[in-house]
py3Dmol code that shows the C-alpha trace and the ligand (Angstrom):
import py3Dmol

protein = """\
ATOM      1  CA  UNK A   1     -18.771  -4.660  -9.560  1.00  0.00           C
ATOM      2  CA  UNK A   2     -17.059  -6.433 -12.232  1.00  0.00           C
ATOM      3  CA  UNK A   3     -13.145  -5.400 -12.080  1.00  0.00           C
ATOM      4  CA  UNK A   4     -11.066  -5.814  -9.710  1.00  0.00           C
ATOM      5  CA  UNK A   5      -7.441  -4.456  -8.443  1.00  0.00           C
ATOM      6  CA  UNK A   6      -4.849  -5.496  -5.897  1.00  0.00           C
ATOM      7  CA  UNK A   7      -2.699  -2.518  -3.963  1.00  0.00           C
ATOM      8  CA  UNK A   8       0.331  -3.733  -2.541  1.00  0.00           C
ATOM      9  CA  UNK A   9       2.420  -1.747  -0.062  1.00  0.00           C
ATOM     10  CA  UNK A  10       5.568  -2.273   0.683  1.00  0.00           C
ATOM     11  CA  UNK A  11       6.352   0.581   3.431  1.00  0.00           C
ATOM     12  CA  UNK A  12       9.899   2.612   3.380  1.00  0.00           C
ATOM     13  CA  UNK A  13      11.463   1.766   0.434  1.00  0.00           C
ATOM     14  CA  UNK A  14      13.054   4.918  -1.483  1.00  0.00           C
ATOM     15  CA  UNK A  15      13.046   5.321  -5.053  1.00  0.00           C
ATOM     16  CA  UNK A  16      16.793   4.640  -5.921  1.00  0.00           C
ATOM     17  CA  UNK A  17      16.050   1.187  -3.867  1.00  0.00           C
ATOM     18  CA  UNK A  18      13.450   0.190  -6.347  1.00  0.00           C
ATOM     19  CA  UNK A  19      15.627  -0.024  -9.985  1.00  0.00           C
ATOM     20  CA  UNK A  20      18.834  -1.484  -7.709  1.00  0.00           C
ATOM     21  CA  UNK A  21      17.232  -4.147  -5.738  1.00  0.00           C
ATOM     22  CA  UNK A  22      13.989  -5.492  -7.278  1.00  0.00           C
ATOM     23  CA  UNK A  23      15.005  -7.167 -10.316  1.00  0.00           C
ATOM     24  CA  UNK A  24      11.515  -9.060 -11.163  1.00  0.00           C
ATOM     25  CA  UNK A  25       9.730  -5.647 -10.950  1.00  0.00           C
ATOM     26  CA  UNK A  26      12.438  -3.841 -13.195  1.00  0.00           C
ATOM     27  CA  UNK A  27      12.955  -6.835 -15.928  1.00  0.00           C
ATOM     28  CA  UNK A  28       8.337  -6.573 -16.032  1.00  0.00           C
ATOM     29  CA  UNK A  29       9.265  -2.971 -16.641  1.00  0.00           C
ATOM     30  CA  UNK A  30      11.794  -3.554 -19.535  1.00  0.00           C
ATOM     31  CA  UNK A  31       9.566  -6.199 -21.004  1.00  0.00           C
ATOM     32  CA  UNK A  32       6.636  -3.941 -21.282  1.00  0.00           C
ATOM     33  CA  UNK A  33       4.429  -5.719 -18.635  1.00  0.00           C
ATOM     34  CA  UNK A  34       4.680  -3.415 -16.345  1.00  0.00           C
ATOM     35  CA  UNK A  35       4.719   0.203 -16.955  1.00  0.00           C
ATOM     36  CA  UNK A  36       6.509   2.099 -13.774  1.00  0.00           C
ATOM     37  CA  UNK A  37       6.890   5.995 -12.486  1.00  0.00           C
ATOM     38  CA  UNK A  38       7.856   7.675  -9.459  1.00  0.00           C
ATOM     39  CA  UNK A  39       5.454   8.775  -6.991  1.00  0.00           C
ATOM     40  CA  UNK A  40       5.881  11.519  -3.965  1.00  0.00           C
ATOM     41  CA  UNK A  41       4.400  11.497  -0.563  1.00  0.00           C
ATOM     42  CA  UNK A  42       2.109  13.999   1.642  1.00  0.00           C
ATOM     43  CA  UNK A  43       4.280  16.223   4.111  1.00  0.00           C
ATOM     44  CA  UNK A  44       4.500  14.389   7.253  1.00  0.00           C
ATOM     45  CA  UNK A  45       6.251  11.466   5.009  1.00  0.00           C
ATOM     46  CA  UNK A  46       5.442   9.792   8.312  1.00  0.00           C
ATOM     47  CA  UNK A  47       3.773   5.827   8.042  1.00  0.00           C
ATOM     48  CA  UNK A  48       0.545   6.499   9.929  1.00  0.00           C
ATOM     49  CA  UNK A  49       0.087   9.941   7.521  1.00  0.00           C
ATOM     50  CA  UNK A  50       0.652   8.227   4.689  1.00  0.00           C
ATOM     51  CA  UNK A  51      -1.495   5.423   4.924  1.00  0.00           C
ATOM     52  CA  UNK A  52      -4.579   7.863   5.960  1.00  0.00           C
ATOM     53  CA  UNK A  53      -3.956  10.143   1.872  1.00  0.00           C
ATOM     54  CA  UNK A  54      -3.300   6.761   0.149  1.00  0.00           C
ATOM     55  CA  UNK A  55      -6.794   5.810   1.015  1.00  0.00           C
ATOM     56  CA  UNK A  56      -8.565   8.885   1.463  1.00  0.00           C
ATOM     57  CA  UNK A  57      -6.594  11.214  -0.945  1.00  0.00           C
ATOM     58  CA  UNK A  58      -6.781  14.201   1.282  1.00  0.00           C
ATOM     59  CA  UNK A  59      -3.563  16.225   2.994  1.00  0.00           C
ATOM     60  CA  UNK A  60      -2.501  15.484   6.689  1.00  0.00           C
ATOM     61  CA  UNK A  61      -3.700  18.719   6.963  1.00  0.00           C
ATOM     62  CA  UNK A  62      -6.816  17.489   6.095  1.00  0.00           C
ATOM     63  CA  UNK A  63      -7.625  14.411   7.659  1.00  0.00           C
ATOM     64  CA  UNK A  64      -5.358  15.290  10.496  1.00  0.00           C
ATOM     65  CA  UNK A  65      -3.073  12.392  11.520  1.00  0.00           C
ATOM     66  CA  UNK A  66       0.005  13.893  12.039  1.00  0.00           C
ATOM     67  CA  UNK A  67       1.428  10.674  13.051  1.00  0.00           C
ATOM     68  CA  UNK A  68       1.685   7.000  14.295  1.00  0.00           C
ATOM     69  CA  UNK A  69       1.037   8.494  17.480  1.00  0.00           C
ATOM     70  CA  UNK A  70      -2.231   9.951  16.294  1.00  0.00           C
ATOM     71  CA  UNK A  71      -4.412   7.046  14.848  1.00  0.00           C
ATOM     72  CA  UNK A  72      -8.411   6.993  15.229  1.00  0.00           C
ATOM     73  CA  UNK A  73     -10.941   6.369  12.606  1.00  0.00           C
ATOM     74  CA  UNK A  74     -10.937   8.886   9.983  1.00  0.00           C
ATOM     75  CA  UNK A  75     -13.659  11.123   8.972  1.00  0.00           C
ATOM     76  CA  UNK A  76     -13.590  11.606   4.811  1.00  0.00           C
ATOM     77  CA  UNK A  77     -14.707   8.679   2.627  1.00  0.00           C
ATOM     78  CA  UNK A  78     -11.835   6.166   1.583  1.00  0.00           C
ATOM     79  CA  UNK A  79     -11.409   3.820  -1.104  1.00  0.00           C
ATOM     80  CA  UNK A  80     -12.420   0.691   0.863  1.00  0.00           C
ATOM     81  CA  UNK A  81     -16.074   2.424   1.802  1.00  0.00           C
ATOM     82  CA  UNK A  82     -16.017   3.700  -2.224  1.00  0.00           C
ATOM     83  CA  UNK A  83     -15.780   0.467  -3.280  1.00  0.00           C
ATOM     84  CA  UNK A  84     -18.668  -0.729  -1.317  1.00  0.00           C
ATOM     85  CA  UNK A  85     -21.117   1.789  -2.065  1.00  0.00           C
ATOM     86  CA  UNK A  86     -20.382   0.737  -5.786  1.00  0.00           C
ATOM     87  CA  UNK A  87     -21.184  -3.340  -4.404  1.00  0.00           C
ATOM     88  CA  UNK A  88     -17.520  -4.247  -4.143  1.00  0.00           C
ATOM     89  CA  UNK A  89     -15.912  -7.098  -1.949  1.00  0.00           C
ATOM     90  CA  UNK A  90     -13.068  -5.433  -0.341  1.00  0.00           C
ATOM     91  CA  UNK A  91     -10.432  -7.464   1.849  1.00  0.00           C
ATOM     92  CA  UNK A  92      -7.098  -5.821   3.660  1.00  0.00           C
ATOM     93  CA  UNK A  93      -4.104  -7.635   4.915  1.00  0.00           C
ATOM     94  CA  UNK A  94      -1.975  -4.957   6.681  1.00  0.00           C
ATOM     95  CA  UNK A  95      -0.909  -2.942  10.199  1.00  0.00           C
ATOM     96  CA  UNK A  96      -3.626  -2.870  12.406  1.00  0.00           C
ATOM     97  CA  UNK A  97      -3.482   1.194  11.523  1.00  0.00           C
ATOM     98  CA  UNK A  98      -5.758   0.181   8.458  1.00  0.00           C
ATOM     99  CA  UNK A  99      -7.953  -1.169  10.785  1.00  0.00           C
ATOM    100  CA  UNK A 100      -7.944   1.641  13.134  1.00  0.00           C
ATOM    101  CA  UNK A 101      -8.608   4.190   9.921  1.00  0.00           C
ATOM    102  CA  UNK A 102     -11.216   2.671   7.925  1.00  0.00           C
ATOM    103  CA  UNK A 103     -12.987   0.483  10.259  1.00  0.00           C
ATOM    104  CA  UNK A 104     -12.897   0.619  14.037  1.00  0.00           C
ATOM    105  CA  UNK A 105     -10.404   2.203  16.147  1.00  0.00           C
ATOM    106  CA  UNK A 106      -9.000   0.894  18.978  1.00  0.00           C
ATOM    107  CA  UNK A 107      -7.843  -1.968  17.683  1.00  0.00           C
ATOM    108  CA  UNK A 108      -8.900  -5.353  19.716  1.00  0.00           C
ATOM    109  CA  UNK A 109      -6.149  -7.630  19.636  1.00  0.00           C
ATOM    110  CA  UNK A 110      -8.834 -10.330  19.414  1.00  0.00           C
ATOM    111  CA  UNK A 111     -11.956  -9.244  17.759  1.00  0.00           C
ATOM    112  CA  UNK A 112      -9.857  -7.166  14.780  1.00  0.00           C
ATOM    113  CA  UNK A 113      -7.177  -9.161  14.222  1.00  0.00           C
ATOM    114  CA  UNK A 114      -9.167 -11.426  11.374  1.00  0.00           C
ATOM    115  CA  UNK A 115     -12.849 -10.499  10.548  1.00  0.00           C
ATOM    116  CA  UNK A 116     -15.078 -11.491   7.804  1.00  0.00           C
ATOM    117  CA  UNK A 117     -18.093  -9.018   7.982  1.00  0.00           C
ATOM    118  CA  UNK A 118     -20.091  -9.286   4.704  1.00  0.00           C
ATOM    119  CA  UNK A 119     -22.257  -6.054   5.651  1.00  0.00           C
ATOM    120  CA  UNK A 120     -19.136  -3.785   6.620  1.00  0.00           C
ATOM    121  CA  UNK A 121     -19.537  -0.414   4.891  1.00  0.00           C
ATOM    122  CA  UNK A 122     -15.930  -0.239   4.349  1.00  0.00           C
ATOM    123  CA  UNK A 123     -13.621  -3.726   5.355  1.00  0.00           C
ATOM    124  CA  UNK A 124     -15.435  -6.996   4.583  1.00  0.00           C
ATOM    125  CA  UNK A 125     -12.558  -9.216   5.235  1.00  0.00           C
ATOM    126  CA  UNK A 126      -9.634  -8.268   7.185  1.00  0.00           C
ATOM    127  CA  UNK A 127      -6.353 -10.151   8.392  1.00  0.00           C
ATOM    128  CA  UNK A 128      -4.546  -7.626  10.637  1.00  0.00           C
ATOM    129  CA  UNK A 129      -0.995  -7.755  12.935  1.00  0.00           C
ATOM    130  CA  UNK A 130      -0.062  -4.920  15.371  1.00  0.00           C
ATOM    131  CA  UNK A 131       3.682  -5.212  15.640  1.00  0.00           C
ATOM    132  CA  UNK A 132       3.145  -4.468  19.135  1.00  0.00           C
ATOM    133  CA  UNK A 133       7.020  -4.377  21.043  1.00  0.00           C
ATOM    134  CA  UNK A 134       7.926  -3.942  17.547  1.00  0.00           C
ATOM    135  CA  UNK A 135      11.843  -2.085  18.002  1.00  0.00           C
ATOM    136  CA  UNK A 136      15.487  -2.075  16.698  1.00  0.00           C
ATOM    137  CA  UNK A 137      15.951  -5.513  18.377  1.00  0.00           C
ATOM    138  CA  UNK A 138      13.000  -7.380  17.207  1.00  0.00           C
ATOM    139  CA  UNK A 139      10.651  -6.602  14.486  1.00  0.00           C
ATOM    140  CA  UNK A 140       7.805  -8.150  15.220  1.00  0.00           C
ATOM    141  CA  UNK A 141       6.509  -8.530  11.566  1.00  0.00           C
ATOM    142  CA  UNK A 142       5.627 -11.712   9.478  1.00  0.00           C
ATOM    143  CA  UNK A 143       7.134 -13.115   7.267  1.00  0.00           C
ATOM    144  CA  UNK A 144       5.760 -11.218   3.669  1.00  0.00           C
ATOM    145  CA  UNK A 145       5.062 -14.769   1.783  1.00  0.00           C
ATOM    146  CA  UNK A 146       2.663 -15.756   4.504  1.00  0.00           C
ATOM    147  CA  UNK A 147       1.202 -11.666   3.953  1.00  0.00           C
ATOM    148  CA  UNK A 148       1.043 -12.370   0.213  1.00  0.00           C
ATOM    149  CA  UNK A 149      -0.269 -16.064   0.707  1.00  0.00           C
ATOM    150  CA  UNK A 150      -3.163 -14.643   2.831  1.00  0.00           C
ATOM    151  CA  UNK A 151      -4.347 -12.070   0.448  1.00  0.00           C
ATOM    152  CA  UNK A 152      -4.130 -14.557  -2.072  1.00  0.00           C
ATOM    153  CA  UNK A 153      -6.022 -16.840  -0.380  1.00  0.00           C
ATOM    154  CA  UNK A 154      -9.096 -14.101   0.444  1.00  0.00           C
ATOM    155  CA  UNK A 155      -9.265 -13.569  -3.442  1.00  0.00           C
ATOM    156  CA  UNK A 156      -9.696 -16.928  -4.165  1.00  0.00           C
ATOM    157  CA  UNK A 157     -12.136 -17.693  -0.920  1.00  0.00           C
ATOM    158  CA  UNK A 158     -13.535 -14.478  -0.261  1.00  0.00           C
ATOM    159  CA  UNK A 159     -14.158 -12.749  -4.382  1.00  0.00           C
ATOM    160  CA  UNK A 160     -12.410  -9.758  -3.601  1.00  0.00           C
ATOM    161  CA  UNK A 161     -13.159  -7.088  -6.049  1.00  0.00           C
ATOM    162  CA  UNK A 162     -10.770  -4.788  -4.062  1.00  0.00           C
ATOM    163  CA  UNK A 163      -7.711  -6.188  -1.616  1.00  0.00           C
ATOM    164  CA  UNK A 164      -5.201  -4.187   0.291  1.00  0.00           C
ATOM    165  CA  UNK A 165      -1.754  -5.631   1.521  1.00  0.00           C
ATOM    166  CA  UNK A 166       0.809  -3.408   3.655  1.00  0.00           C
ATOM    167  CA  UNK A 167       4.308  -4.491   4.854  1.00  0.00           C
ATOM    168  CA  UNK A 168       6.434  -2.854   7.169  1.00  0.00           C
ATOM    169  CA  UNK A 169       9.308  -4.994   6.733  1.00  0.00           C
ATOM    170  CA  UNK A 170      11.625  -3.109   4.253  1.00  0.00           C
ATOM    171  CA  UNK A 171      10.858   0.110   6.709  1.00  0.00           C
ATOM    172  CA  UNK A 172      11.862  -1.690   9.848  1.00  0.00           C
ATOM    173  CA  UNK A 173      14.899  -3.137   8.015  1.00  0.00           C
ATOM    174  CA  UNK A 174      15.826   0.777   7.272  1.00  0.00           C
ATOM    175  CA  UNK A 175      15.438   1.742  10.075  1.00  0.00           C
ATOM    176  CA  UNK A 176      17.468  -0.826  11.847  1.00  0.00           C
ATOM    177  CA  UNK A 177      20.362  -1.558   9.518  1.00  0.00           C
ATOM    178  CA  UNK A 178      20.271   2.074   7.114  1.00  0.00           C
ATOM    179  CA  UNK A 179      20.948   1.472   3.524  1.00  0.00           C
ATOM    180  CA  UNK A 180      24.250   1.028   2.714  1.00  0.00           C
ATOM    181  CA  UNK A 181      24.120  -2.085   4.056  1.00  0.00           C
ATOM    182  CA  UNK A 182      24.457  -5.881   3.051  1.00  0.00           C
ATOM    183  CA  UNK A 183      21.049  -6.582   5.321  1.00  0.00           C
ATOM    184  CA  UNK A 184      19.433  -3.957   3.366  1.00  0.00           C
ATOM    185  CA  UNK A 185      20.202  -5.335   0.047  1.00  0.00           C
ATOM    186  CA  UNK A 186      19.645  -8.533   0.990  1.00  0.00           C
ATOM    187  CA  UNK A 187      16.288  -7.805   2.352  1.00  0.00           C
ATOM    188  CA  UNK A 188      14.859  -5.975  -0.773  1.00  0.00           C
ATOM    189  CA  UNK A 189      16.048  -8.803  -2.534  1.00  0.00           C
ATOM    190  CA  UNK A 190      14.141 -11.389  -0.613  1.00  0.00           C
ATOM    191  CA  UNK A 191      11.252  -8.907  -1.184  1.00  0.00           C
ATOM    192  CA  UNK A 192      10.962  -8.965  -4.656  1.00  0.00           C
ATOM    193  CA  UNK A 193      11.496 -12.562  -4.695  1.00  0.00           C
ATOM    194  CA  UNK A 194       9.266 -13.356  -2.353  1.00  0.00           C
ATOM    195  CA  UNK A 195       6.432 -11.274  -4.234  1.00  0.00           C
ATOM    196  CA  UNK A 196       7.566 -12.022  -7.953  1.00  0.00           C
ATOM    197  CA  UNK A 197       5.615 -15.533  -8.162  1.00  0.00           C
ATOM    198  CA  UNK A 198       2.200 -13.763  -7.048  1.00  0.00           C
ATOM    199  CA  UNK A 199       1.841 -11.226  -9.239  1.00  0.00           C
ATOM    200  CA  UNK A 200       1.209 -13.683 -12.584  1.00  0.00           C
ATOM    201  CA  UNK A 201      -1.462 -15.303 -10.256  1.00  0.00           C
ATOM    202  CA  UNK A 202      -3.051 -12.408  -9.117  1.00  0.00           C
ATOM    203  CA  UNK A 203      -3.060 -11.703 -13.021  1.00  0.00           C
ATOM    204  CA  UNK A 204      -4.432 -14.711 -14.035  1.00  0.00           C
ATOM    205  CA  UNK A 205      -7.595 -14.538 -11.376  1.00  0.00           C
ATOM    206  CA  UNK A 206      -8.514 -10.827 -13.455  1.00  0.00           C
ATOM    207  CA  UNK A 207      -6.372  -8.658 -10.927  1.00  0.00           C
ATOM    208  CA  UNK A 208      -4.990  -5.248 -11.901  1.00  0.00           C
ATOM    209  CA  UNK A 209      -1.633  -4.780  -9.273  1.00  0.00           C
ATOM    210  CA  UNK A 210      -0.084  -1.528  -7.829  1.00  0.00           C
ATOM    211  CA  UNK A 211       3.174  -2.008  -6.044  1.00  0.00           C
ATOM    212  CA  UNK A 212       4.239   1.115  -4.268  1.00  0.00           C
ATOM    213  CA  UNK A 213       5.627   2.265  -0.660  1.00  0.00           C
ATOM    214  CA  UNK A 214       3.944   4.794   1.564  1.00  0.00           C
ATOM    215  CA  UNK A 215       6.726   6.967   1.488  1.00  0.00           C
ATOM    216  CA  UNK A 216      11.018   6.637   1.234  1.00  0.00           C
ATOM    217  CA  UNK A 217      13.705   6.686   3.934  1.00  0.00           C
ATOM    218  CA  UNK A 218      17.065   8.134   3.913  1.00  0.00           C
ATOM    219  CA  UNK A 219      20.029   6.989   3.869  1.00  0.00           C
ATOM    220  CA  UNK A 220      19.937   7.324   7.923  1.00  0.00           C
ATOM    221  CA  UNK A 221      16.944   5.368   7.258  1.00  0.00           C
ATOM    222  CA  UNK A 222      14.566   8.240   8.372  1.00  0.00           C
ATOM    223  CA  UNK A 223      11.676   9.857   7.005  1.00  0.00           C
ATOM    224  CA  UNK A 224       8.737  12.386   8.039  1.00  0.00           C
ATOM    225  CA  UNK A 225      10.351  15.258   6.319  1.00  0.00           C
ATOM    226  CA  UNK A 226      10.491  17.107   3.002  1.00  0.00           C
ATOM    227  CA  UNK A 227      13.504  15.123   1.155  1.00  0.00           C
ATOM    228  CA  UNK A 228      13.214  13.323  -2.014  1.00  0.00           C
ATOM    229  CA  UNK A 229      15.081  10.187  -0.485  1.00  0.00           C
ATOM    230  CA  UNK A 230      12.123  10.112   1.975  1.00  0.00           C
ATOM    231  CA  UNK A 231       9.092  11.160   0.477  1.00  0.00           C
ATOM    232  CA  UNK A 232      10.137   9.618  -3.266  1.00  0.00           C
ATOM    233  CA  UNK A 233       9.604   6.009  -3.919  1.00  0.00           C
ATOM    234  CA  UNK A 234       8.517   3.819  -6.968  1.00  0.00           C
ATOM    235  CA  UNK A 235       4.957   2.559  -8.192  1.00  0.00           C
ATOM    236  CA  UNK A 236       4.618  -0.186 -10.901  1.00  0.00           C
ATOM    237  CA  UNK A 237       1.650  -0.783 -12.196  1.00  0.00           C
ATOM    238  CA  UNK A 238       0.201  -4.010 -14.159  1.00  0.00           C
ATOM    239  CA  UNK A 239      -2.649  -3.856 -15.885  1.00  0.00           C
ATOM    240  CA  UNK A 240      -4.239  -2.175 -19.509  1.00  0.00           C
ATOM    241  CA  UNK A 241      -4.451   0.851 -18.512  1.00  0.00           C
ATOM    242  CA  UNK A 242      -2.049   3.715 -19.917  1.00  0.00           C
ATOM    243  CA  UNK A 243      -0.338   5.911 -17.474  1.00  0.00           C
ATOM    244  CA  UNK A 244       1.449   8.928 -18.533  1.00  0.00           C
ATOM    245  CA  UNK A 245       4.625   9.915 -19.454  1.00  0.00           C
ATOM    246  CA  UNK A 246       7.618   7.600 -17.467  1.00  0.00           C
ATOM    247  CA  UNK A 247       9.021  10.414 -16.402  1.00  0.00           C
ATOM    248  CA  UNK A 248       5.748  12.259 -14.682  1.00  0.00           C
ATOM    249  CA  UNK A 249       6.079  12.588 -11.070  1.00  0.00           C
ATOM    250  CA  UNK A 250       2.622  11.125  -9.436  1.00  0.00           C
ATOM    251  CA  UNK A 251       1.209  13.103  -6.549  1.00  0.00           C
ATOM    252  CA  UNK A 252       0.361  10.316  -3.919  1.00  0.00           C
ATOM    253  CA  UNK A 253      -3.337  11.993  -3.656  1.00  0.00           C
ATOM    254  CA  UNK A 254      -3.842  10.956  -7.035  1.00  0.00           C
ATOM    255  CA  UNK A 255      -3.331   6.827  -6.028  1.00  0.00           C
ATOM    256  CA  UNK A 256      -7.233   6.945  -4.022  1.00  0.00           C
ATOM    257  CA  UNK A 257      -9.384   8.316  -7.574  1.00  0.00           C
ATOM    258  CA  UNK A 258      -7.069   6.302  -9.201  1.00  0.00           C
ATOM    259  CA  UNK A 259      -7.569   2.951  -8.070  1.00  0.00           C
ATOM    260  CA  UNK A 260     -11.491   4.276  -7.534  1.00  0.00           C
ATOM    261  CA  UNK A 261     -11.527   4.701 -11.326  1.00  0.00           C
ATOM    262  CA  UNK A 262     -10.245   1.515 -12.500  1.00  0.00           C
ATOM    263  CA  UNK A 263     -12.324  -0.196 -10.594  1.00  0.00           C
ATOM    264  CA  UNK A 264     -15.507   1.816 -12.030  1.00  0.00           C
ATOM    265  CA  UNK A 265     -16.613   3.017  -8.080  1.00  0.00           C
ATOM    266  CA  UNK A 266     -17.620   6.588  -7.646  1.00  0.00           C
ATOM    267  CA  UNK A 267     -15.180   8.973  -6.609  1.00  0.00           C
ATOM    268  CA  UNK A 268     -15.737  11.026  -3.792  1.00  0.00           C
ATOM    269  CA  UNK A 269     -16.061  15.329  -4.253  1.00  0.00           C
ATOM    270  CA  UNK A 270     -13.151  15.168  -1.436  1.00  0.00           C
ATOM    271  CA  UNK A 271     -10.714  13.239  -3.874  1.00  0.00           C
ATOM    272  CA  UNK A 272      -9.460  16.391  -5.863  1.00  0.00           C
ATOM    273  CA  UNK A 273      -6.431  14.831  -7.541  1.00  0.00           C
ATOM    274  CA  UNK A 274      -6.890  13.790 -10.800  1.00  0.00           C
ATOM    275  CA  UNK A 275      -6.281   9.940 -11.822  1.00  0.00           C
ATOM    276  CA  UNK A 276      -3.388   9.011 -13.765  1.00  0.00           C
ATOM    277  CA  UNK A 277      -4.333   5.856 -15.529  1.00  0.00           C
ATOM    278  CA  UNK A 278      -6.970   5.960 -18.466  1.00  0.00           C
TER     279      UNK A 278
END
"""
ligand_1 = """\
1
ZN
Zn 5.859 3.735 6.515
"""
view = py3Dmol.view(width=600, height=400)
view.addModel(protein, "pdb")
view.setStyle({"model": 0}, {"cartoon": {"style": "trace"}})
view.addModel(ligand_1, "xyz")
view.setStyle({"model": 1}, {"stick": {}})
view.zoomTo()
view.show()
C-alpha cells in the first residue's frame, strides 16, 4: 500500500461548535485547503455505537453495541483489518473501546495499553488510555497534544499507511460544563489550537486528514438520541480528493468505504454506503 490517511476524532462536538470555535479548521476551509460538510450519526448517537459504524459502517442494529455498556470485539470486517488485508500499516491512538472492538476485548490495563504487533490482522501499533474513574469531577483524559504527538510519532517510527486518533475531551467538557459556557469555548479553542500545527506535518509526510466527532451533544450536553444538536457534527477533510456538494449531508456509514477507498483497500460486501470522495 502506497497512500496513506490520518482519521482524527474528536468525540462530542456538535456542528454549530465547529464554524464558532475552531478557527484554524474554518480559515483552511475559506482558503480552499480544506473542503468541509456536515455529517450525521447512527441512532444510538451514543460514543461506544458510534465508534463500532465509523469503523465497520454497519447500523447498531447491526453490529449490536447499543452502548458503552456493551463493548466486546465486533464481528463484521472494519477498516483497520481492510487495510491489512490490502498490506497496510495501521496504528490507533484512542479509548481503549478501539481496542476492545477491533482487536481484543477485555482490555488489559497492561498488555493493551501500547502494543506493536507487526502480524496483527487488524491493529499493528496501538497506544491506548481507559479513562477508568473518568466522572464530572475528574476527567481522566490526556492532554490532546501529547494524543496528537504520539500518533505523530508512530507515522514517523512505525510507516503508518493508516492511523486512528480519538479524544474524548471536548465530550467530557460537554458533559461537565454544557455549552453555553466560557469552559466550553475555551476548551474548543485550545482544541483547534492544539491540533492546527499537526495537520501541515501530517501533510507534508503524504497524509490525507479527516477531522470529525463521533456524534454531537446538546446544549444539556447530552446525546444518544435522534436530535440534530446530537447526532450532527462537522467533518473537514484535507486532501485531493473532491467531495460533493458543501451542503450534502454525509451519512456516517459512508466514512468506513470512504477512507477504504482512498486508501485503495478493498471494501467489504457489508459496507453498503457509498463513498463520498472521488
Ligand atoms: Zn462520544
Amino acid at each position: 500500500m502506497d497512500r496513506k490517511l490520518l482519521l482524527i476524532i474528536l468525540d462530542g462536538v456538535p456542528w454549530r461548535n465547529w464554524e464558532r470555535l475552531f478557527g484554524n479548521l474554518e480559515g483552511w476551509v475559506a482558503d480552499g485547503t480544506a473542503q468541509k460538510w456536515k455529517m450525521r450519526s447512527v441512532l444510538p448517537s451514543t460514543s461506544a455505537s458510534c465508534y463500532a459504524s465509523i469503523h465497520t459502517g454497519v447500523t447498531p442494529q447491526e453490529h449490536g453495541c447499543t452502548g458503552n455498556g456493551n463493548v466486546f470485539r465486533i464481528k463484521q470486517p472494519d477498516v483497520f483489518g481492510q487495510v491489512r488485508k490490502s498490506g497496510g500499516v495501521t496504528g490507533a491512538v484512542a479509548h481503549s473501546f478501539w481496542s476492545e472492538f477491533f482487536n481484543r476485548h477485555p482490555f488489559d490495563y497492561v498488555r493493551d495499553v501500547e502494543y506493536d504487533e507487526p502480524e496483527s490482522e487488524t491493529i499493528n501499533h496501538g497506544r491506548f488510555h481507559s479513562m477508568t474513574g473518568y466522572g464530572m469531577a475528574n476527567q481522566m483524559t490526556p492532554s490532546d497534544v501529547d494524543l496528537f504527538a504520539t500518533l505523530t510519532n508512530l507515522c514517523l517510527k512505525r510507516g503508518l499507511n493508516y492511523g486512528m486518533l480519538h479524544t474524548c475531551t471536548l465530550d467530557s467538557m460537554g458533559h461537565r460544563f454544557q455549552h453555553d459556557s466560557h469552559e466550553m469555548d475555551h476548551a474548543c479553542f485550545v482544541m483547534d489550537e492544539m491540533l492546527a500545527p499537526f495537520i501541515p506535518k501530517w501533510r507534508a509526510l503524504g497524509y490525507e486528514v479527516i477531522v470529525t466527532a463521533d456524534h454531537g451533544q446538546d446544549a444539556r450536553g447530552h446525546h444518544g438520541g435522534r436530535d440534530p444538536l446530537q447526532q450532527e457534527f462537522a467533518l473537514y477533510y484535507f486532501g485531493e480528493a473532491q467531495g460533493p456538494e458543501a451542503d450534502t449531508v454525509i451519512d456516517q456509514l459512508q466514512l468506513a468505504p470512504t477512507i477504504l477507498s482512498r486508501l485503495g483497500a478493498e471494501i467489504p460486501e457489508t459496507m453498503r454506503a457509498a463513498p463520498f470522495l472521488g
